[in-house]
N, C-alpha and C positions, 0 to 999 in steps of 0.2 A: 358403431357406425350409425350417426344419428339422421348425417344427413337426408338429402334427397334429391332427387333431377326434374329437371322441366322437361317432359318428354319429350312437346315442340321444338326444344332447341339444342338441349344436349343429347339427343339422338342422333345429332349431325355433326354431333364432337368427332373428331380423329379418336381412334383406336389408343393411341398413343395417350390422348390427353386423359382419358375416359381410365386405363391402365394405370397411371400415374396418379389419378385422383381412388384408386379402388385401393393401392400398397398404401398411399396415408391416408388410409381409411377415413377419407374427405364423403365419401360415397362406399351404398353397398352394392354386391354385386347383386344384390334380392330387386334393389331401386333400378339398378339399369336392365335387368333382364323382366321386370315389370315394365317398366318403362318402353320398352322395346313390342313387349306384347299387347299392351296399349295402343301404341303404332302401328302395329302389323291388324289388331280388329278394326281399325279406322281406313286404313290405307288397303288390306289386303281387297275387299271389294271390287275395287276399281284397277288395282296391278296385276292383280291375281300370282304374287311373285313366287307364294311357296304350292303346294303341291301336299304338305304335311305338316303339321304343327306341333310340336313335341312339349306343350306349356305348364304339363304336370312336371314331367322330369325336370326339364328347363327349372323353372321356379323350386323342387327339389335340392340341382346340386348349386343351383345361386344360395343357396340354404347352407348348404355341405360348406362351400366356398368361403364363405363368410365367416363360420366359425372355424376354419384353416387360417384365414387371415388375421381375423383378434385372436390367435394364441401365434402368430408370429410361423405359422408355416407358409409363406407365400410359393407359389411356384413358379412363378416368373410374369413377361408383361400379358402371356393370354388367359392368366386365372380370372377369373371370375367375368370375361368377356362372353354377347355371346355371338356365335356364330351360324352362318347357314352350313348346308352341304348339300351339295349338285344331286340330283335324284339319283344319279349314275351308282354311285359309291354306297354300298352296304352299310346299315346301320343295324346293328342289336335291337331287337325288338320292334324296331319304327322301320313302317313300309319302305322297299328301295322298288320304284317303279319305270324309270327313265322315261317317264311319261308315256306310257306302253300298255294300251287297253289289258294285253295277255298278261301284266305283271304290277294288276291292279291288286289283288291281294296278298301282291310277293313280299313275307316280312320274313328278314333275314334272323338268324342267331348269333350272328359274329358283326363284330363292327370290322370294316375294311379298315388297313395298315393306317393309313392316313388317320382314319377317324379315330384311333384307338390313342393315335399318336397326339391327338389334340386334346382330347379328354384327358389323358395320363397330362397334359402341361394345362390342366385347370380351365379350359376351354367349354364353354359350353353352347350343344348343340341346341338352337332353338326350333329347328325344322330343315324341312328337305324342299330345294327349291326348285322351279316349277322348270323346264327345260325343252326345245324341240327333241320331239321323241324319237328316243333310240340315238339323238346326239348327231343326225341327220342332216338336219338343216342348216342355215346361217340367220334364219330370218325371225327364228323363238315363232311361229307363227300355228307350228303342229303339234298339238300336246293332246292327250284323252283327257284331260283335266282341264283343256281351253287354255288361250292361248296367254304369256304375262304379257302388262301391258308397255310400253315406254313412257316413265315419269315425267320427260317433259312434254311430251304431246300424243295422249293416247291414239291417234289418226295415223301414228311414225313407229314403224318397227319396233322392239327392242333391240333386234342382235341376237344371233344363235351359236350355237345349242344353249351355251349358258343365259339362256335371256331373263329369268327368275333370278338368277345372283345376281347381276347390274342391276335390276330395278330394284331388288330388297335392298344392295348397297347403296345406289342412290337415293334413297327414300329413306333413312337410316332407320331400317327395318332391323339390321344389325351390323355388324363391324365389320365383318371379314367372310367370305364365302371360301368353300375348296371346292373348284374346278377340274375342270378335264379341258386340252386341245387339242383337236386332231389337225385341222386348218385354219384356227384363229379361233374357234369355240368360243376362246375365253376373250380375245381380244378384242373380235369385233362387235360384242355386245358390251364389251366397257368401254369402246368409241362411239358408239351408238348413246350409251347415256350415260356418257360423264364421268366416271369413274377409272383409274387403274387396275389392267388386267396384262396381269403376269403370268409368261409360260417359260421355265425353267429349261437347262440344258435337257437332252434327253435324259431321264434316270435321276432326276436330282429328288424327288419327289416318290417317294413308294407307290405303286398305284395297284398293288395287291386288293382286291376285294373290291374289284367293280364288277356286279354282278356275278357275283361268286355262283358258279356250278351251272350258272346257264352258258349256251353253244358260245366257244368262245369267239372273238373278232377276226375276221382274214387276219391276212399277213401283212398288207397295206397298213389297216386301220390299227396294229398291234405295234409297226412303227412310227407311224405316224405321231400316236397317241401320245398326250403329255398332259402332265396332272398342271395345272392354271390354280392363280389364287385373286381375288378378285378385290379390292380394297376401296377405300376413298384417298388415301395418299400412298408414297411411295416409302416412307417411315413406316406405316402401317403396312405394308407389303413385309418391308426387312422383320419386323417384327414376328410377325405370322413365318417367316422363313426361317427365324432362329430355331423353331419349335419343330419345321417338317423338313428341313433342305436334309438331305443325307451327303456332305462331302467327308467321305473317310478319308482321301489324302490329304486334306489340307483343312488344318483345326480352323485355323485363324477365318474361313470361310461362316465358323458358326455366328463370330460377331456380326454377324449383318449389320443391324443396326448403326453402333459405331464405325464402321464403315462406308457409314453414308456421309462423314463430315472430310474425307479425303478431297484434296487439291490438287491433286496430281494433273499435269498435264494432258491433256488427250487430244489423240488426232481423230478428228471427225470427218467421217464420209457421208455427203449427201447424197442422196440419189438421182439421177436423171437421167434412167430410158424407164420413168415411168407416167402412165397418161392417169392423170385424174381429173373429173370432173374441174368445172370452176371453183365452186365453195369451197371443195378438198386444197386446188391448186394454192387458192389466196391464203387460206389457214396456213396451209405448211408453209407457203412464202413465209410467212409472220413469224411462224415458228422456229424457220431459218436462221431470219435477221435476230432473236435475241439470243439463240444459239452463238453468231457469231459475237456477240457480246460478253462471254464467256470466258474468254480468256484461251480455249482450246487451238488446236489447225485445224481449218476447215479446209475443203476441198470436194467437188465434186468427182463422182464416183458411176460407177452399175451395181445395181444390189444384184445379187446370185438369186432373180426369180429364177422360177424350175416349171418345165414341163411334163407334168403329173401321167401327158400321153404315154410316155417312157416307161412307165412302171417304176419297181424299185430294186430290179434285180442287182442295179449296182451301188445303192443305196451304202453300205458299208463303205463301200473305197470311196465312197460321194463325201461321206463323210469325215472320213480320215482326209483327205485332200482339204474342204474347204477351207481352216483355216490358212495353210501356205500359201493357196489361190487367192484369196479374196479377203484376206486381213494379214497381211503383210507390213499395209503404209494404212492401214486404218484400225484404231481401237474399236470405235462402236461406228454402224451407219444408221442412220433416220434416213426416214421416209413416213409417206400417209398410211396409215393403219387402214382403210378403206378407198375404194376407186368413186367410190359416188359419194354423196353426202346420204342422211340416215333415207332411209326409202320411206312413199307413207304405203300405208297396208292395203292399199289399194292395186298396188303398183307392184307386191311383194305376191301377192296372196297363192296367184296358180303355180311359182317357182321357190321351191323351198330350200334353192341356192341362191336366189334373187339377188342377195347383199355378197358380193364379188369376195372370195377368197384368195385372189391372184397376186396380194400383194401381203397376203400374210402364211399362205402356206409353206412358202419355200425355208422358213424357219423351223418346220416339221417338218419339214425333208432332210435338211443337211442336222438337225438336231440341235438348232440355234438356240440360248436364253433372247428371251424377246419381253418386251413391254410396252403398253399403249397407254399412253397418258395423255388429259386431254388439253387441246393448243386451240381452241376457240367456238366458233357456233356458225351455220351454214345459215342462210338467208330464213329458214324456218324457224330460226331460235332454236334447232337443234345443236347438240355438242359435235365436234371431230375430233377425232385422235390421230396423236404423233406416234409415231410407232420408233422403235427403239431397239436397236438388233447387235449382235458382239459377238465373238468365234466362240464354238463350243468351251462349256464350262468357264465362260465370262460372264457369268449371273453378276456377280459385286459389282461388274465394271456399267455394266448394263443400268442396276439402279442406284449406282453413284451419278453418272451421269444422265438421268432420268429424274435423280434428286435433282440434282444442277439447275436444271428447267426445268421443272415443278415452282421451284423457288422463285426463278426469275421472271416465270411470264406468269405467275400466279394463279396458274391453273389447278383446279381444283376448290377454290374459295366459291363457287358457287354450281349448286347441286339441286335435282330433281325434290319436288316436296309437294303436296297436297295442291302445291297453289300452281306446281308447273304443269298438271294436267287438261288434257284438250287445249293446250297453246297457252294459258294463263298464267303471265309470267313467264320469265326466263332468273 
């Protein structure tokens, strides 16, 4: 593997492309995970997106990886990629903090299920990324490490808790993060900048070994919760999904990937008893109309928002009910991944729920696969996100057609980088 990468530009490769250039050893994995760390000394200053850098071992098993590949052991499209991981999630040797002063020099012995699981498919971790502490916020604003920053306009939120993986992904600091959502975690920081952010049915995802052996989470935040994977495309999500998704009943579930070129017809439900701001309003409009361009049935709809007042005592029968209730005459429903357009940090700072959950939690309620993809830019030059919702264990259906409109409104061809900070460039 003789070649080599422009850091500037194929850092911003899809997963996919970068995957496919590593198996005909067109590139090595030593180049893109240098390459990457390049970027993160350049970039991390000013994003602040990891929290831990792991660029001994990184550059180590890019080393390992490489002589797996020239003798023909490949392991599939996440060998030799490399990736973040949410400070949440336990790592072997390397600090797990959740950005949490008391659990500043908390270094784990075991890698958490997830992580152990990406590493065994050739995966490599480059670091731990920077998060609102304790997973807390929505706004990335609280962290003992300070706060990351938003790629295209350091002045504008990132998005919380995961707001260190959206900015590393959209700065292609590296390819693929693993997340956590309790209330859009994952989703409303990859509508905030730019990127797709995937949260799986309930359970699709191991999420053993987040913060292993410390007090464990209520009973709320233990259902709620759901392991998120953060991307720059939606091929790059299925990808990442072949490697972590656990469906035992149904093989044909592990091809993700090829599953994303399905035609199948789908009845589409919009949403409308929901209030978004203007910028959110006109985006989804937009995002609507080439929706309807699709080929699918459309129809307006009510998305099953929830009131959190309630608690969750009937959380189980909530769930076994929803799909008969509310996916019946709909395959997938869209609506705005966020009720405002992205906050600036000024506006954000005294409330660290500030960036509205109301239209992404009900997905963690009833245990929905959900995805947020982005469908345009708010008057700021900031990004919005389409949000993307299906009955329990409808993941494939979710990012088939999440592909669908990816493709058609072209979202995602342009991404957060050195030039989109403090407003510069979009």
């Amino acid at each position: 593997m003789k070649a080599s990468i422009d850091p500037q530009t194929d850092a911003l490769q899809s997963l996919a492309d970068v995957s496919a250039s590593i198996r005909q050893r067109r590139i090595s994995p030593v180049d893109v995970v240098t390459a990457c760390l390049d970027r993160i000394e350049r970039l991390q200053p000013r994003l602040n997106a990891f929290i831990t850098l792991a660029d001994d071992s990184a550059l180590d098993a890019a080393k390992s990886a490489e002589r797996d590949i020239l003798q023909g052991r490949w392991r599939g499209p996440l060998h030799g990629i490399p990736v973040g991981i949410k400070d949440f999630y336990d790592t072997a040797g390397l600090a797990t903090t959740a950005a949490f002063e008391h659990f500043r020099g908390r270094i784990p012995r075991k890698d958490a299920a997830a992580v152990e699981t990406l590493k065994r498919a050739g995966a490599i971790v480059i670091g731990k990324t920077n998060m609102h502490t304790l997973g807390k916020g929505t706004t990335g604003l609280e962290s003992c490490f300070g706060p990351a920053k938003n790629p295209w306009n350091a002045d504008y939120i990132p998005g919380g808790s995961s707001s260190g993986s959206a900015a590393a992904v959209a700065s292609g600091l590296c390819y693929a993060t693993l997340d956590t959502d309790a209330v859009g975690s994952c989703r409303l920081p990859a509508a905030c900048c730019g990127v797709v952010g995937y949260k799986g049915s309930y359970g699709v995802i191991d999420m053993t070994g987040i913060l292993a052996g410390e007090q464990p989470p209520d009973d709320t935040i233990r259902w709620l919760a759901h392991a998120g994977v953060t991307t720059r495309s939606v091929e790059d999500t299925a990808l990442v999904l072949e490697v972590l998704a656990e469906y035992d009943d149904d093989d044909s579930a592990r091809r993700w990937h090829d599953a994303l070129a399905s035609d199948t017809p789908l009845r589409v439900g919009v949403a409308r008893n929901i209030t978004a701001d203007e910028d959110v309003s006109n985006a989804f409009d937009e995002a609507v109309a080439t929706i309807r361009t699709l080929g699918h049935r459309v129809s307006d709809v009510s998305a099953p928002l929830t009131d959190f007042s309630k608690g969750i005592a009937n959380i189980e029968l909530d769930r076994a009910a929803i799909g008969s209730v509310r996916f019946t005459d709909i395959d997938v429903l869209v609506l705005p991944t966020t009720v405002t357009a992205t906050l600036a940090v000024n506006d954000a700072v005294k409330n660290e729920l500030a960036l509205s959950p109301a239209l992404t939690m009900f997905a963690n309620y009833y245990g929905l696969p959900a995805v947020s993809v982005p469908c345009g830019f708010d008057r700021n030059g900031l990004p919005v996100g389409l949000q993307i919702v299906a009955r329990p264990r409808g993941d494939l259906t979710v990012l088939q057609f999440a592909h669908q409109y990816e493709r058609a409104a072209g979202s995602g061809k342009r991404r957060g980088d050195e030039s989109d900070l403090n407003g510069r460039g979009r």
